[in-house]
N, C-alpha and C positions, 0 to 999 in steps of 0.2 A: 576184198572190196572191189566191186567194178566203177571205173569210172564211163562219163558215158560219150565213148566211140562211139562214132555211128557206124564206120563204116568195116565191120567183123571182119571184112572179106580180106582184109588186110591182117596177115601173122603178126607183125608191129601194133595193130590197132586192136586184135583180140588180146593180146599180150598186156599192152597197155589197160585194158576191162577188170583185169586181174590185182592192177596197185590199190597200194596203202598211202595214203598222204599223213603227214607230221606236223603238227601245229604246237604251238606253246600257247598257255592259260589264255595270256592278253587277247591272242588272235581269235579266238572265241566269238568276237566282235564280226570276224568274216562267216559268222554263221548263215545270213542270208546269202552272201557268195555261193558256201559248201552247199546249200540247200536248192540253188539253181540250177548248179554244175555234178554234182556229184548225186548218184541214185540213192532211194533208200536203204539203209542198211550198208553202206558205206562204211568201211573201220577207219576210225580217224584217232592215231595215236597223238596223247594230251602228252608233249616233253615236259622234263621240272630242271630248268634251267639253273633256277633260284630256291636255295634252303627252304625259305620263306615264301613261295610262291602255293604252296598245299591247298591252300583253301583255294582259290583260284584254280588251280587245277580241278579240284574238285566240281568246283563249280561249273567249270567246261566242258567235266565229265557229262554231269546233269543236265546240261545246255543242249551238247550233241544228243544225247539221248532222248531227249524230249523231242528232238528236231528227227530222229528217225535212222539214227549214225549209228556204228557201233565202235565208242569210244575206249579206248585202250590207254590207260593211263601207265607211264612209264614209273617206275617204283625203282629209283637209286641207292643201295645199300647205303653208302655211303652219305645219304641224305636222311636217313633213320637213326633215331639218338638212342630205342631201346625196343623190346616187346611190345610194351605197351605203347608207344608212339605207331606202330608197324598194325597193330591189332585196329588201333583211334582207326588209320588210313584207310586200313583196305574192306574195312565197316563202312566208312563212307564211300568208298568208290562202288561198292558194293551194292548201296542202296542208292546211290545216282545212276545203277543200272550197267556198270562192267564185270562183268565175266571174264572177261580178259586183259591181262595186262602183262607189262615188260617189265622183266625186274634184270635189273645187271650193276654192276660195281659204281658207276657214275665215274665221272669228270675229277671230282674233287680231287685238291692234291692232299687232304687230310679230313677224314671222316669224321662227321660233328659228334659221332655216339660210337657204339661198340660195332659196330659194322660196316666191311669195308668191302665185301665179296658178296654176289646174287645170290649163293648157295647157301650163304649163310641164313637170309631171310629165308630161302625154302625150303629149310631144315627146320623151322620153328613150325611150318603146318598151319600157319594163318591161314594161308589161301584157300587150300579146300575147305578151312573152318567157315567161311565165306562166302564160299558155292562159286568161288572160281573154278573155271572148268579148265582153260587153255593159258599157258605162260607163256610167252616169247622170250627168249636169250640172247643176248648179242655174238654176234660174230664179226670174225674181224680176218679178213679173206687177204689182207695184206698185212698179218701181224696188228701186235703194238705193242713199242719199244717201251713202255713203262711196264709193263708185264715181264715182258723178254728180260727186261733188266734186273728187276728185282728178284722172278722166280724160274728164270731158264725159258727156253726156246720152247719146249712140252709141257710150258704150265698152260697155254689155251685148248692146247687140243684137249687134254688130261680134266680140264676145268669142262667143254663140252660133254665128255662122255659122262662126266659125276653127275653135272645138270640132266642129261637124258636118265640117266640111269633113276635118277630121285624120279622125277618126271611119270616114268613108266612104274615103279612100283608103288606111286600114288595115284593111278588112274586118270591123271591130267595130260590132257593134248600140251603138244609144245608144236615152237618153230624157230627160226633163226630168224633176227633181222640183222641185218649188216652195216658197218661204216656206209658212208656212201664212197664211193671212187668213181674212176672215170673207162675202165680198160674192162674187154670183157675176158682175157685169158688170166688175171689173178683169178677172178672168179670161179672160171671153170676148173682149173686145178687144184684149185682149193676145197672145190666142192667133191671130183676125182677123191681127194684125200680125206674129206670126211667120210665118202663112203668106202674105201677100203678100209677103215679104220672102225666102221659101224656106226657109224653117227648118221644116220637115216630122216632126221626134221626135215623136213619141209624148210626151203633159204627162200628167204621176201632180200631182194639184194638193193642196198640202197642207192639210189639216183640223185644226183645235183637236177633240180629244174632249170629251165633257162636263168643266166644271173652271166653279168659281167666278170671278163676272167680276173677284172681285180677282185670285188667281190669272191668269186671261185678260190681265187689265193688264201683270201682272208679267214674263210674257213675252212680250208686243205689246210693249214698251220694251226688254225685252235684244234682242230678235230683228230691231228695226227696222222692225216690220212697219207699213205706210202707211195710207195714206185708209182702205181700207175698215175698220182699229181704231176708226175715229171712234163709230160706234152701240155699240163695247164703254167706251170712255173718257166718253161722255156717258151710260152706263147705270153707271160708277162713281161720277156725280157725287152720286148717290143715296144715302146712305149706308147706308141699309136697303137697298139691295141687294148691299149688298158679297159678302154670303156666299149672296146666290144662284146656284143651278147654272144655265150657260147651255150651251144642248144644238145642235147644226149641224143641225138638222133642214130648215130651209128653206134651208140651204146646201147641203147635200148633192141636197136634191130635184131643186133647180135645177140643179147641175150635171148630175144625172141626166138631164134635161130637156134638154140640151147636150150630152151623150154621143148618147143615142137620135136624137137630133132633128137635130143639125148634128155628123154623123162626120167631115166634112171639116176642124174642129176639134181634132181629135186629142185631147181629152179621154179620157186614156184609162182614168185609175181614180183613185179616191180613195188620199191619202195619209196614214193617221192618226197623230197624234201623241197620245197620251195621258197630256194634264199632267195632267187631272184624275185621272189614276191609273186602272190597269186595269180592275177591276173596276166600274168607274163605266163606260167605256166599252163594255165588252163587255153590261153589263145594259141601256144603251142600245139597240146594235146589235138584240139582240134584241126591242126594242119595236117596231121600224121594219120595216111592214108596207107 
């Protein structure tokens, strides 16, 4: 997805041409915003926050699509009650005009139906039944301890190579998208060890957009996110700082720095998430020279 930099000449500002932004059903609503600010064909991933949010999602599938986006609607196993609920889904996302979408285990502490793992659902073969061409997988470049815990320290990396491996001997593109964090050395060593390991996707690595570091907190604790929250959680302990905006700037550089510099990394774009809300990020974006 390119957002629209004006100024290329900048590594940071070409880098940044390269993100994905993350919306949920509701926000569907900032379609005129995404349509000012963001070029055509722009990937704008639809999240499902809520069980019950489906049709609404879908519907923001067909909304960006119509508006000229290429909407990527996130598919949470654990949000799937059967086949035939999974089949209903990705028929309709399908004919609102996505090709691509994310499927990964979800949030939930207990899955509504038989499915709790991303591999499960792409083991049934909906998707290509579909004319999805490309999956994305989640990655998680700083762990997660409800994985860790339940199935060992080797259930993530073991769980990427299964997902490529399906991937590739069904003719479907894939990539990584990531938690968001705040540090750019998890990321690169993490990314080091998928490729000695063979895991070769393509990583979209995710980004906090500007937002208050209480904000920042609030979702560094729903989201799980690891070590590198630490400089967000000891800049909380401030209390005058609470309501201050913290902006990715020398996270994004960095990465950019990793993109140019080390291709063999697979860095391949920025992922934005925008807690601090749209217009916060987008008047950012355009600061960044």
């Amino acid at each position: 997805m390119n957002a629209p930099i004006a100024n290329t000449g900048s590594s940071t500002a070409s880098f940044l041409r390269l993100s994905s932004i993350e919306i949920t059903p509701k926000q569907v609503e900032k379609l005129p915003l995404l349509k000012e600010k963001l070029v055509p064909g722009a990937r704008v991933f639809v999240a499902l926050i809520d069980a019950g949010d489906v049709a609404a999602q879908i519907e923001a599938a067909r909304q960006l699509k119509a508006a000229g986006f290429q909407p990527v609607p996130h598919v949470p196993a654990r949000f799937v009650t059967d086949e035939a609920d999974l089949r209903t889904r990705i028929k309709a996302f399908a004919g609102a005009g996505s090709d691509t979408m994310l499927v990964l285990g979800g949030g939930a502490p207990e899955p509504i139906g038989q499915y709790d793992a991303a591999i499960q659902l792409m083991r049934t073969g909906v998707f290509e039944a579909n004319g999805v061409r490309s999956l994305g997988i989640a990655g998680h470049p700083e762990g997660n301890p409800d994985i860790a815990r339940a199935h060992g320290e080797a259930a993530l990396m073991n769980a990427l190579k299964e997902k490529q491996a399906y991937l590739r001997a069904n003719g479907l593109q894939g990539f990584i998208a990531t938690q968001f964090l705040f540090e750019v050395g998890p990321v690169t060593e993490w990314a080091k060890t998928l490729r000695a390991e063979g895991i070769d996707l393509p990583i979209h690595v995710g980004i906090p957009g500007p937002a208050t570091i209480k904000t920042l907190v609030k979702y560094a604790a729903m989201c799980g996110v690891g070590n590198s929250a630490r400089f967000i959680r000891k800049q909380a302990l401030n209390i005058a700082r609470l309501l201050s905006v913290s902006t990715p700037d020398d996270f994004v550089a960095g990465l950019a720095q990793v993109h140019y510099g080390q291709p063999e990394l697979g860095i391949a774009g920025p992922h934005l998430y925008p807690f601090g809300g749209f217009d916060k990020l987008f008047d950012w974006m355009k600061t960044v020279t």
